[in-house]
PLY file of the C-alpha trace (Angstrom):
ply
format ascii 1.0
element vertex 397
property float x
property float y
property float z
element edge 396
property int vertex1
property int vertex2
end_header
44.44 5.15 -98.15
42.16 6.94 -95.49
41.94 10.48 -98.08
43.79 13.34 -97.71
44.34 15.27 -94.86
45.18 19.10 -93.74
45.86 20.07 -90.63
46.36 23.32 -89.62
49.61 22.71 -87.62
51.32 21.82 -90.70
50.87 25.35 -92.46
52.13 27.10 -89.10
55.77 28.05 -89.57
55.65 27.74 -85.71
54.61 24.27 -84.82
51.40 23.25 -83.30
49.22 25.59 -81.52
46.95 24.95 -78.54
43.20 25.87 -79.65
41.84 29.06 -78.82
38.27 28.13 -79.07
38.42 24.52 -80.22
39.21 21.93 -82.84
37.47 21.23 -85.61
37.22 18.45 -87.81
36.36 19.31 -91.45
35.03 16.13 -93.92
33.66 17.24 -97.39
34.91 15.54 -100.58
34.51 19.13 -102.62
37.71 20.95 -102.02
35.97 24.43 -102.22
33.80 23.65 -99.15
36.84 22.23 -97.40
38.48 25.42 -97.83
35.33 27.53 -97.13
34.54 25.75 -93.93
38.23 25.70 -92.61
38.98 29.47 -93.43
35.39 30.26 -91.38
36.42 28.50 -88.76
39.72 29.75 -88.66
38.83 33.63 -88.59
36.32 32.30 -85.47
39.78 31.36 -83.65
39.05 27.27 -83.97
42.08 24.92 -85.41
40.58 22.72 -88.11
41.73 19.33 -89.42
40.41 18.61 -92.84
39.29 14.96 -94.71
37.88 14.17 -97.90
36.47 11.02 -97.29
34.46 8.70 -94.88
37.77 6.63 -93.88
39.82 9.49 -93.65
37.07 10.30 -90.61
37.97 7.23 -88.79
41.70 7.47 -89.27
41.75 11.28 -87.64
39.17 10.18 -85.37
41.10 7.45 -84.06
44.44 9.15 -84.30
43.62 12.64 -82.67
40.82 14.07 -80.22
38.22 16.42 -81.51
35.95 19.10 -80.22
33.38 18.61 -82.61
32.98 17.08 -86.26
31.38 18.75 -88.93
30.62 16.02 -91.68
28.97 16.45 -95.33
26.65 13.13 -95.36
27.44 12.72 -99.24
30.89 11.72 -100.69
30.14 9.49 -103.53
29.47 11.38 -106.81
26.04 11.90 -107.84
24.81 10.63 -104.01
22.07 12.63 -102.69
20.65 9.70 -100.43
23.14 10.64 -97.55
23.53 7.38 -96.90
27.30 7.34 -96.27
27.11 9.64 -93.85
24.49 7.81 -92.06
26.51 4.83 -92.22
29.21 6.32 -90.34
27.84 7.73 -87.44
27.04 4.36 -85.69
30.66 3.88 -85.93
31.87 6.90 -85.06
29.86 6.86 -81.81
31.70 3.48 -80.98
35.04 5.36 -81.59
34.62 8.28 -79.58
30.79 8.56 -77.85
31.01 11.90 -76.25
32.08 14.12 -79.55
29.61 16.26 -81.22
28.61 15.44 -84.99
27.13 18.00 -86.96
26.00 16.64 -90.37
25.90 18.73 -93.69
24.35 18.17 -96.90
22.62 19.83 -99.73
19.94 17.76 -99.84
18.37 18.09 -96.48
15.04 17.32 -95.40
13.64 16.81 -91.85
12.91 12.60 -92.81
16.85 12.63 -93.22
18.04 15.00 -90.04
15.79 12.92 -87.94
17.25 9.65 -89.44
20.71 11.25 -88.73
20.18 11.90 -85.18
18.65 8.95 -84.76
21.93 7.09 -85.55
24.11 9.72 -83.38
24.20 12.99 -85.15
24.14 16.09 -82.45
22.63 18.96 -84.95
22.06 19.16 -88.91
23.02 21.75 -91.04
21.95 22.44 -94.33
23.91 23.42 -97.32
24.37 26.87 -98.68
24.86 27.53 -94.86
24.54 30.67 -92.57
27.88 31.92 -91.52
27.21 32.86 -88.65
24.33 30.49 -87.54
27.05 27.54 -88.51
29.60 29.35 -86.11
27.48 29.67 -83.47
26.35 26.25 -83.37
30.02 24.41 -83.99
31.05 27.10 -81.27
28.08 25.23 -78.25
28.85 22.15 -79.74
32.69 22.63 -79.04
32.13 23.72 -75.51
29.37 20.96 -74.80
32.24 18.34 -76.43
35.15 19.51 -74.14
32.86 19.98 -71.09
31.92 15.83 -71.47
35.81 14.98 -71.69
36.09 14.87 -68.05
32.93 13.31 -66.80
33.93 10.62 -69.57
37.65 9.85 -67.61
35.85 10.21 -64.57
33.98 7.35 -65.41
36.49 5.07 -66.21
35.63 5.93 -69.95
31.89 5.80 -69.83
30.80 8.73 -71.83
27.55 10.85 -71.13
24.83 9.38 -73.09
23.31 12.41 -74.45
20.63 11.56 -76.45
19.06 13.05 -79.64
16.39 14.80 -77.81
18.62 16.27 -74.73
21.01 17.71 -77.35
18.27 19.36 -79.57
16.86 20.61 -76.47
20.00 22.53 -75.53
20.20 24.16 -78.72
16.87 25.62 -77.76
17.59 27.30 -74.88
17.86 31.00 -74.52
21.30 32.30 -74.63
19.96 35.64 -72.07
19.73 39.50 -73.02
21.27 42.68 -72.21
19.99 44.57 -69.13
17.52 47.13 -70.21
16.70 50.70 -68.55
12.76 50.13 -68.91
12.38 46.73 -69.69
12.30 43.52 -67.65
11.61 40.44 -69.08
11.87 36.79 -68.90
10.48 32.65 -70.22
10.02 29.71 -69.74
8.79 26.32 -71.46
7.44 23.39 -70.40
7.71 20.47 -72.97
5.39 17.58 -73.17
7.68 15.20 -74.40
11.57 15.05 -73.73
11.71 18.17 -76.52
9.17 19.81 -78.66
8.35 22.03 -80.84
8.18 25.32 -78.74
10.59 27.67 -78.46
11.64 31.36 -77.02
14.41 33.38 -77.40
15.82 36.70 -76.31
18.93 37.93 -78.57
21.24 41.31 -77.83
21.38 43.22 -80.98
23.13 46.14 -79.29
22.35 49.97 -78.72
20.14 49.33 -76.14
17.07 46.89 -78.51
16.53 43.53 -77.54
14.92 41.04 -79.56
11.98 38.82 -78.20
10.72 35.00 -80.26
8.56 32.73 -79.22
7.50 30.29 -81.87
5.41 26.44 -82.10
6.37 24.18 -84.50
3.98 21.61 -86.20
4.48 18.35 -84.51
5.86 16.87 -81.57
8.94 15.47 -80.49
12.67 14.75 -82.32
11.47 16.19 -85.60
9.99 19.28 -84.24
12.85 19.72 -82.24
15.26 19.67 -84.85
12.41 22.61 -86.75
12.37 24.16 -84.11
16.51 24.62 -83.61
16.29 25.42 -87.19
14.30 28.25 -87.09
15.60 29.66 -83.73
19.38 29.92 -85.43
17.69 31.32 -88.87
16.15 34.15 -87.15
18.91 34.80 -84.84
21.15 34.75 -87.70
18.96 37.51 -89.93
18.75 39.83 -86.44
22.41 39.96 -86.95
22.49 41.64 -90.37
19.89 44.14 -89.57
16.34 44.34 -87.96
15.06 47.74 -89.24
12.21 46.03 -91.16
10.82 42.98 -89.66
8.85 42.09 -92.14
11.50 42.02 -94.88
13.70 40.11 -92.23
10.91 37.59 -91.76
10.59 36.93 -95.51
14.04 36.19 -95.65
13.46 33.61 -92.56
10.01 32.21 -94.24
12.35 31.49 -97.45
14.83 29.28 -95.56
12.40 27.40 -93.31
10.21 26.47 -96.47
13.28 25.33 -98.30
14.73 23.04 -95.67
11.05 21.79 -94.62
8.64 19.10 -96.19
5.17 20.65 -97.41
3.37 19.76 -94.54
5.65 21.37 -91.53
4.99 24.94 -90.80
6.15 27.29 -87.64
3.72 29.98 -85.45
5.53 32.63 -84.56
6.04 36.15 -82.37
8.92 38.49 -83.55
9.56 41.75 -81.53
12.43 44.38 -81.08
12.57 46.53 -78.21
14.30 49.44 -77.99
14.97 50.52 -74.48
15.21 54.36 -75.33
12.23 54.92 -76.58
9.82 52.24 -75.04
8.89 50.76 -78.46
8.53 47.15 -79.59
7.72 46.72 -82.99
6.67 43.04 -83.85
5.01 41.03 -86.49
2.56 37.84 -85.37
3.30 35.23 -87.70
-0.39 33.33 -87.40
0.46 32.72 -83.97
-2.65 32.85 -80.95
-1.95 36.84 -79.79
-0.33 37.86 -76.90
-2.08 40.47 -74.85
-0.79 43.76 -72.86
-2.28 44.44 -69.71
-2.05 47.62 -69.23
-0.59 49.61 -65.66
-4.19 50.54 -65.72
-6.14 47.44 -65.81
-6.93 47.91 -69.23
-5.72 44.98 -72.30
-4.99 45.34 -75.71
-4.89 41.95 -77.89
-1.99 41.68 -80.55
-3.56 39.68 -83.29
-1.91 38.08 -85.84
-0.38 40.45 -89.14
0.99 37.78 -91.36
0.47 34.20 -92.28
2.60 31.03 -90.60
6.47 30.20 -91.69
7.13 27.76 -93.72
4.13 26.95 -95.16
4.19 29.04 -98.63
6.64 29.99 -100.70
5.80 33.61 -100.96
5.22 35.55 -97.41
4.23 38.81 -96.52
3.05 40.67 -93.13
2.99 43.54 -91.66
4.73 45.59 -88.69
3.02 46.57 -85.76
4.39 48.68 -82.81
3.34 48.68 -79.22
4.59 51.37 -76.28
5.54 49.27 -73.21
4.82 51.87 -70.49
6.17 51.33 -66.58
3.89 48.41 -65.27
2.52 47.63 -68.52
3.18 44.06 -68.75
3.15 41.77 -72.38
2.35 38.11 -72.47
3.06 35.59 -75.44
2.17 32.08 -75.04
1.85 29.14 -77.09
-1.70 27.31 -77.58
-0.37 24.62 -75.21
-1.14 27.22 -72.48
-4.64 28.08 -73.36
-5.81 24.34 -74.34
-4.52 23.25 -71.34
-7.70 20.64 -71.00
-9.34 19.57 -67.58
-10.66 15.83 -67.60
-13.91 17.45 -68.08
-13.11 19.11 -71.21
-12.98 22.34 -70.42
-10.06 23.85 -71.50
-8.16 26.95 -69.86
-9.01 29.85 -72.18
-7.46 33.36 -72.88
-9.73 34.74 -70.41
-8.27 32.51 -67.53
-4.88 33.34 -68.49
-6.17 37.17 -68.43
-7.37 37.17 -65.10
-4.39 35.00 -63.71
-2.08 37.62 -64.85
-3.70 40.03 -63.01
-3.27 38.25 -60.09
-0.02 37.78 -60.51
1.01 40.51 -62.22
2.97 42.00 -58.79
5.15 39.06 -58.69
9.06 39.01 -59.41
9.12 38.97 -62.86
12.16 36.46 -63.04
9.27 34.46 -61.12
6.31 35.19 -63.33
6.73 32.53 -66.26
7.29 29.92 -64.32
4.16 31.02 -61.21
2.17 31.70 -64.31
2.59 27.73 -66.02
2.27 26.30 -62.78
-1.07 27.34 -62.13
-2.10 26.11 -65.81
-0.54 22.77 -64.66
-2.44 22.63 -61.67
-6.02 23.14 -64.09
-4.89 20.82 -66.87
-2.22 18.61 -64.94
1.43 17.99 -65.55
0.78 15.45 -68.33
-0.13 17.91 -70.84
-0.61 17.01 -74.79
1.46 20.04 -75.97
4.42 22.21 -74.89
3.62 25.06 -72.67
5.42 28.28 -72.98
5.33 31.82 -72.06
7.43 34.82 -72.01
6.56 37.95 -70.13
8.05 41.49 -70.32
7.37 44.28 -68.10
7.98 48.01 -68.53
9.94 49.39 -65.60
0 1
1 2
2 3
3 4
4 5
5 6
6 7
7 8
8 9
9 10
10 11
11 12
12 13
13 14
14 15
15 16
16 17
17 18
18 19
19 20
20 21
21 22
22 23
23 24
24 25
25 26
26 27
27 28
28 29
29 30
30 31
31 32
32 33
33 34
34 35
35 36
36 37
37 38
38 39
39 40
40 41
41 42
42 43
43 44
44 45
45 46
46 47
47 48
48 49
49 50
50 51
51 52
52 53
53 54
54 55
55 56
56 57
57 58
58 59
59 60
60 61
61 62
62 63
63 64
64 65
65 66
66 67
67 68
68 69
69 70
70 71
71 72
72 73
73 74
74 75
75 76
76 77
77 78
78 79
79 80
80 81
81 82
82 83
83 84
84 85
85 86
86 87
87 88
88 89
89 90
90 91
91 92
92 93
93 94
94 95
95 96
96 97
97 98
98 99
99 100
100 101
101 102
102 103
103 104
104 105
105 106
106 107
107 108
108 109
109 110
110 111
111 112
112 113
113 114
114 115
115 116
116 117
117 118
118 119
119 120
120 121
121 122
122 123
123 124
124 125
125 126
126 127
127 128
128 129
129 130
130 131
131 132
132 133
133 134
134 135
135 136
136 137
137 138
138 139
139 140
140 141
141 142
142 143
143 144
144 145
145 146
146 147
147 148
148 149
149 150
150 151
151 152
152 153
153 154
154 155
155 156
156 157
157 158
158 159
159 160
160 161
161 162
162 163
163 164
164 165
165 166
166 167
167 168
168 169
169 170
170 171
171 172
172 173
173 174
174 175
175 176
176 177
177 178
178 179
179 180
180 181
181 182
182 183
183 184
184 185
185 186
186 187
187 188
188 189
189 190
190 191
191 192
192 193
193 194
194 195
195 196
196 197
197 198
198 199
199 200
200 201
201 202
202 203
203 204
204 205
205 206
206 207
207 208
208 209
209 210
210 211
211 212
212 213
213 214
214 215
215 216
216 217
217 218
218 219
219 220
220 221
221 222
222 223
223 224
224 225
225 226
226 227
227 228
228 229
229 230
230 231
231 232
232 233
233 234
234 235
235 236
236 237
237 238
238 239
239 240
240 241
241 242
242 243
243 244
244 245
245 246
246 247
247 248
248 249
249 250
250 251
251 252
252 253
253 254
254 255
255 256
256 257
257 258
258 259
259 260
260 261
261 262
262 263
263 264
264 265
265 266
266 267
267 268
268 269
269 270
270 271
271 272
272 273
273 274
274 275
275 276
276 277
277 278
278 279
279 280
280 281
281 282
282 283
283 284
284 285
285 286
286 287
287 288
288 289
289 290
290 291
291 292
292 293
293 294
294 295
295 296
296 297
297 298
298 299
299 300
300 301
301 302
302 303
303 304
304 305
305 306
306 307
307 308
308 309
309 310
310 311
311 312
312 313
313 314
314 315
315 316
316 317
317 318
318 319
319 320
320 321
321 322
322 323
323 324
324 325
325 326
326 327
327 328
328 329
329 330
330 331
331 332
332 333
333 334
334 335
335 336
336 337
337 338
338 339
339 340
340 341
341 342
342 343
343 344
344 345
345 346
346 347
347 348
348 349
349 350
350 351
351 352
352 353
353 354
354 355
355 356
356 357
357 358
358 359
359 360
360 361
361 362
362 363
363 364
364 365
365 366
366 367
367 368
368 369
369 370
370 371
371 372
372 373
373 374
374 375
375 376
376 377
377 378
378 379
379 380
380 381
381 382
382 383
383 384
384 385
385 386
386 387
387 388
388 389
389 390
390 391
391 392
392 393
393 394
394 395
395 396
């Protein structure tokens, strides 16, 4: 027997429906997270097709075309090895090469979501899960799935061969902002490898604030990647139920990073919310190298770190710090890639250096900035850099 199935066509009273948003495919051998996941994904507008078992994955695999597959990596009782799980990918990927796995399990760790991508998987999730992190990530996968459909037929069947590090490095990218009255702002990142472990963000939360990350994980490539994913969706998913106190909110983030992380792995990082009414950004530096303000008058203020690294401990705590963004006042927050940008001498490129090259620049588009700004720290260090190189600049208006 391939397990049991339930499909949502078979509890409509009016036949099959054509997805709305996508279709899922649900495997968990706990009936309560079967449920769980398919009612989630159900008030999101996705169908969902549910399985209890590794073969019943192949059967609906090979029967039916999915959007995406969300997979526990455990079925056997008392399994916390997710070896199962791993075991089916490979095959999976030789059944249908363009659809997006995401892999679940309770017993995550970064040695075992590397393994897992390794062998096919497109993003991990960790159990209790994040509602609306989760949704947001089965709802890119879904689009990224259906978008490689066609160039798959198109190629007489060939699918895209996405790998592990081009599909991490999606999730990273910035999903844009609202348009704000006094505020213009923008990033970009250069990685040293195919991915890294830098990362910037700009999320909407609405009523005219706008919140502003840029964080470095420990490490380089896949596995920092996958950290760095990780923490992006954990702090986008605690801006969404509230970001009156930052601090409280990054707590909350330090908790969930340090639980799904080994001992070793730890995240800087730059939180801010601006509100566009009154010209405040209130922020906490989480250990990371501060950002600077140069000031409309030529002046600078440094924005030194308030709290300690995520991840790292247990028990967090930090302090909020606010900052008026006045018209031409202009912020800069980099990663340490930027400033130990090395010249074959030695010399490395300094905060000083990136002071002064702001202020030549300063006048320039600001849509242009980031990306005038890294060029001229390639052209000191060179292109092959030894760490990611990011920046993201906002200017008052």
């Amino acid at each position: 027997m391939a397990g049991r199935r339930i499909d949502d066509d078979a509890l409509s009273p009016a036949g099959p429906r054509r997805p709305e948003t996508g279709r899922v495919l649900v495997a968990d051998d706990q009936p309560d997270v079967l449920t769980a996941l398919r009612l989630l994904l159900k008030s999101d507008g996705f169908e969902t097709e549910a399985v209890d078992s590794p073969r019943g994955v192949l059967a609906a695999v090979k029967a039916r075309q999915f959007d995406v597959l969300l997979m526990d990596l455990n079925y056997a009782r008392d399994t916390t090895s997710g070896r199962e799980g791993l075991d089916l990918l490979p095959r999976l990927r030789a059944l249908d090469p363009t659809l997006p796995v995401v892999v679940m399990t309770a017993w995550g760790s970064i040695d075992l979501a590397v393994e897992a991508m390794r062998r096919g998987a497109t993003d991990f999730v960790t159990k209790p899960w994040e509602n609306a992190s989760l949704l947001e990530r089965v709802r890119s996968h879904a689009a990224a799935g259906r978008e490689s459909r066609p160039a798959a037929d198109g190629a007489g069947g060939t699918a895209r061969d996405l790998t592990a590090a081009g599909r991490v490095q999606a999730r990273m990218r910035p999903r844009g902002g609202p348009l704000l009255a006094t505020l213009e702002y923008g990033g970009h990142c250069s990685e040293a490898e195919a991915v890294g472990g830098d990362g910037y963000d700009f999320v909407d939360l609405g009523a005219g604030k706008l919140g502003v990350l840029l964080a470095d994980v420990s490490g380089k490539g896949v596995p920092a990647a996958l950290l760095m994913a990780h923490l992006q969706a954990t702090v986008r998913s605690q801006l969404g139920h509230g970001s009156d106190d930052l601090a409280a909110l990054l707590a909350r983030v330090n908790g969930l990073f340090h639980a799904a992380t080994s001992t070793e792995r730890y995240a800087t990082a730059f939180l801010g919310v601006y509100d566009d009414s009154s010209r405040r950004l209130r922020y906490v530096n989480c250990g990371h190298n501060p950002p600077f303000v140069l000031r409309a008058d030529g002046s600078t203020r440094s924005l030194p770190p308030g709290a300690t690294v995520l991840g790292l401990m247990e028990d967090w705590s930090g302090r909020e710090e606010t900052l008026v963004l006045g018209p031409g006042d202009t912020l800069l927050v980099y990663s340490d890639g930027v400033t130990e940008a090395c010249r074959s001498d030695g010399e490395e490129f300094g905060e000083a250096r990136l002071v002064e090259l702001l202020r030549r620049l300063r006048n320039r588009p600001l849509l242009a900035l980031p990306a005038a700004l890294l060029a001229a720290v390639d052209e000191f260090g060179g292109i092959e850099a030894e760490d990611d190189r990011t920046v993201v600049v906002a200017r008052g208006r």
